[in-house]
C-alpha positions as CSV (number, residue, x, y, z in Angstrom):
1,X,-10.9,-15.9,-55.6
2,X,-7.9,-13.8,-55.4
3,X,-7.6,-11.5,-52.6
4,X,-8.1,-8.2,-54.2
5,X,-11.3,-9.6,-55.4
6,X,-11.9,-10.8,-52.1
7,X,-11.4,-7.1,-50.1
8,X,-13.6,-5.2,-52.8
9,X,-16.4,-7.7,-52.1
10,X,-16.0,-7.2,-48.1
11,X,-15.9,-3.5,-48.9
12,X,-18.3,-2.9,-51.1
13,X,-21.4,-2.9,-48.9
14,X,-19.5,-0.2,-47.0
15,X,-18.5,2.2,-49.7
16,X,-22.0,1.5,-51.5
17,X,-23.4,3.1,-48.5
18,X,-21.0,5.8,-47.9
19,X,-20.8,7.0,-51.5
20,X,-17.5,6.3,-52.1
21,X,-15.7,5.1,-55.3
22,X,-13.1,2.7,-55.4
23,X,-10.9,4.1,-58.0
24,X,-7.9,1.4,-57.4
25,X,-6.6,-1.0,-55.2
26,X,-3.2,-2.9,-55.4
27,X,-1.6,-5.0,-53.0
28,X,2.4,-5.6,-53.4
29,X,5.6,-5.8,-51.8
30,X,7.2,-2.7,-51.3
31,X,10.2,-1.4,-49.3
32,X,8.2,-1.6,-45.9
33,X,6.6,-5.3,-47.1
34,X,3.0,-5.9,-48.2
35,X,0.6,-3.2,-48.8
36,X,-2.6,-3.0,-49.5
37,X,-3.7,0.5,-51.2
38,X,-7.0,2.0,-51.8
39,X,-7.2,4.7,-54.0
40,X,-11.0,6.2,-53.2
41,X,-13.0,9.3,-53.8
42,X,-16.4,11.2,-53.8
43,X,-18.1,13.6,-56.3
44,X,-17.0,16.2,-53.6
45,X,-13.4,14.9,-53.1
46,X,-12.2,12.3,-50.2
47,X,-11.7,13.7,-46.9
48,X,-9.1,12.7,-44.5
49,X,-11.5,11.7,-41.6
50,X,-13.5,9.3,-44.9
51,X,-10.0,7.8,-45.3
52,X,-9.5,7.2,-41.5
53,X,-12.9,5.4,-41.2
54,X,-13.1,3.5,-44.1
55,X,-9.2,2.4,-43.2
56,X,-10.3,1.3,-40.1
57,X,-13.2,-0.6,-41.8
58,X,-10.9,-2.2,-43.6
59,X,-8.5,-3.4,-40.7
60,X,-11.6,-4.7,-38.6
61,X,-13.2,-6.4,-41.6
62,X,-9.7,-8.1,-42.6
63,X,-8.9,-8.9,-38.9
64,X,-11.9,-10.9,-38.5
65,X,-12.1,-12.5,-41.9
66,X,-8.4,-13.7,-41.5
67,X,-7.3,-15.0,-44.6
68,X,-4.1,-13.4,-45.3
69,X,-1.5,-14.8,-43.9
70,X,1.2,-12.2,-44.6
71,X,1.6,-8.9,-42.7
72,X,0.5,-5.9,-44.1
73,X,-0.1,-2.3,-44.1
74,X,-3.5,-0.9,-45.2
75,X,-3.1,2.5,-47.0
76,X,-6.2,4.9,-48.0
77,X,-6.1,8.0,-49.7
78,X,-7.2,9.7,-52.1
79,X,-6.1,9.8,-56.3
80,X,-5.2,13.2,-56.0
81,X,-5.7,16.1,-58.1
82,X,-3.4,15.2,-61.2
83,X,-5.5,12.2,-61.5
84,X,-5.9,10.9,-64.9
85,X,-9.4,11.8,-66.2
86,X,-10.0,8.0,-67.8
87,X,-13.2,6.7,-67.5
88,X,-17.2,7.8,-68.5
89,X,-17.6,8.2,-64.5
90,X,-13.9,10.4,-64.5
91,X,-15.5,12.8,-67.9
92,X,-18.7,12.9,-66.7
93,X,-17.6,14.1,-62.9
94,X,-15.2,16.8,-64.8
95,X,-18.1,18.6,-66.4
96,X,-17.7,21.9,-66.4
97,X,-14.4,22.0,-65.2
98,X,-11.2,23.1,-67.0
99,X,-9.2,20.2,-68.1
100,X,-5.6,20.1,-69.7
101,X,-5.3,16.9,-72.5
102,X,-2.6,16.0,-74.3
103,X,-3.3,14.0,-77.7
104,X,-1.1,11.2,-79.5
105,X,-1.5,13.6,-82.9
106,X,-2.5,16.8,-83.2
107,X,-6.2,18.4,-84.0
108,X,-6.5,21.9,-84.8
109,X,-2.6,22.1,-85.0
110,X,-2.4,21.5,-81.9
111,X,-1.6,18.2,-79.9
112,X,-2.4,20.1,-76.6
113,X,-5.8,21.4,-75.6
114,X,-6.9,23.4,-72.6
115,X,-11.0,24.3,-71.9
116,X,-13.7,23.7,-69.9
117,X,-15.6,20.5,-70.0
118,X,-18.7,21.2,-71.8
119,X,-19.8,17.7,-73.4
120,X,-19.0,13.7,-73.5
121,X,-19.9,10.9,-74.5
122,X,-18.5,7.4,-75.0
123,X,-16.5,8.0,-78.4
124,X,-15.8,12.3,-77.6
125,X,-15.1,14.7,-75.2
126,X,-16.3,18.8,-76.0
127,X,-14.0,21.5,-74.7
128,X,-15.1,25.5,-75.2
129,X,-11.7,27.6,-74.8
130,X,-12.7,31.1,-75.0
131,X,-15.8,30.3,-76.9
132,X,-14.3,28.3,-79.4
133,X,-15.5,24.7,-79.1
134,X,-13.2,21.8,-79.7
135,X,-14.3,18.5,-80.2
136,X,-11.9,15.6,-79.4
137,X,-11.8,12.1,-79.7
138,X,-11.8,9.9,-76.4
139,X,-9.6,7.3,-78.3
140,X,-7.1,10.4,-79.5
141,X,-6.4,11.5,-75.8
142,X,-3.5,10.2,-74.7
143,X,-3.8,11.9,-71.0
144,X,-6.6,14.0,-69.9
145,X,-6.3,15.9,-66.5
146,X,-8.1,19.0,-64.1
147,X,-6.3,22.0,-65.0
148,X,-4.9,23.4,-61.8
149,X,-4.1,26.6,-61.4
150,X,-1.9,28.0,-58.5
């Protein structure tokens, strides 16, 4: 079993429980040597004190499981808000929110689209921009993100 495989299986139990998604994990050499990331969040966004504890889950779980052998720095943090908006779970979490997506050609005349979230599904996603609703298909988007406004 590779050992990414190995740390969502040790993990899962705990993140089943706490309601937290594992949105990506990655373990590589980097400039301060091997680390082991975890990307997470919650339907009401990851908080630094969830990070902390599940970190520390991590380090306790790996420290007494003991299979890898090199040294390593566990990071956890949130995607962050420019997250790509990918997956059902990603669309479906963004209902109702204003999104910003960017297409690979252009619908409407345009090949950028800005609205709120009003509908998807596995094959489209449903924007209203000022009343006007937009339909767009998922396989058309070639990024799809929340629309933050400063």
């Amino acid at each position: 079993m590779e050992m990414v495989d190995r740390v969502k299986e040790l993990i899962a139990g705990y993140l089943a429980d706490h309601g937290i998604e594992l949105v990506e994990i990655i373990y590589r050499r980097e400039q301060e040597g091997m680390v082991l990331r975890l990307l997470v969040d919650t339907p009401q966004g990851i908080t630094i004190q969830e990070c902390e504890e599940l970190n520390k889950y991590i380090g306790d779980t790996l420290d007494k499981e003991d299979f890898i052998s090199d040294h390593y720095i566990i990071e956890v943090s949130s995607p962050g808000l420019d997250r790509p908006i990918v997956t059902d779970r990603d669309f479906e979490r963004s209902m109702g929110k204003e999104l910003t997506i960017s297409l690979y050609e252009p619908i409407s005349g345009n090949r950028r689209h800005e609205g709120k979230l009003v509908e998807t599904d596995k094959d489209n996603i449903a924007i209203d921009s000022g009343g006007v609703k937009t339909i767009l298909p998922r396989n058309k988007i070639a990024k799809a993100v929340l629309k933050i406004d400063f």
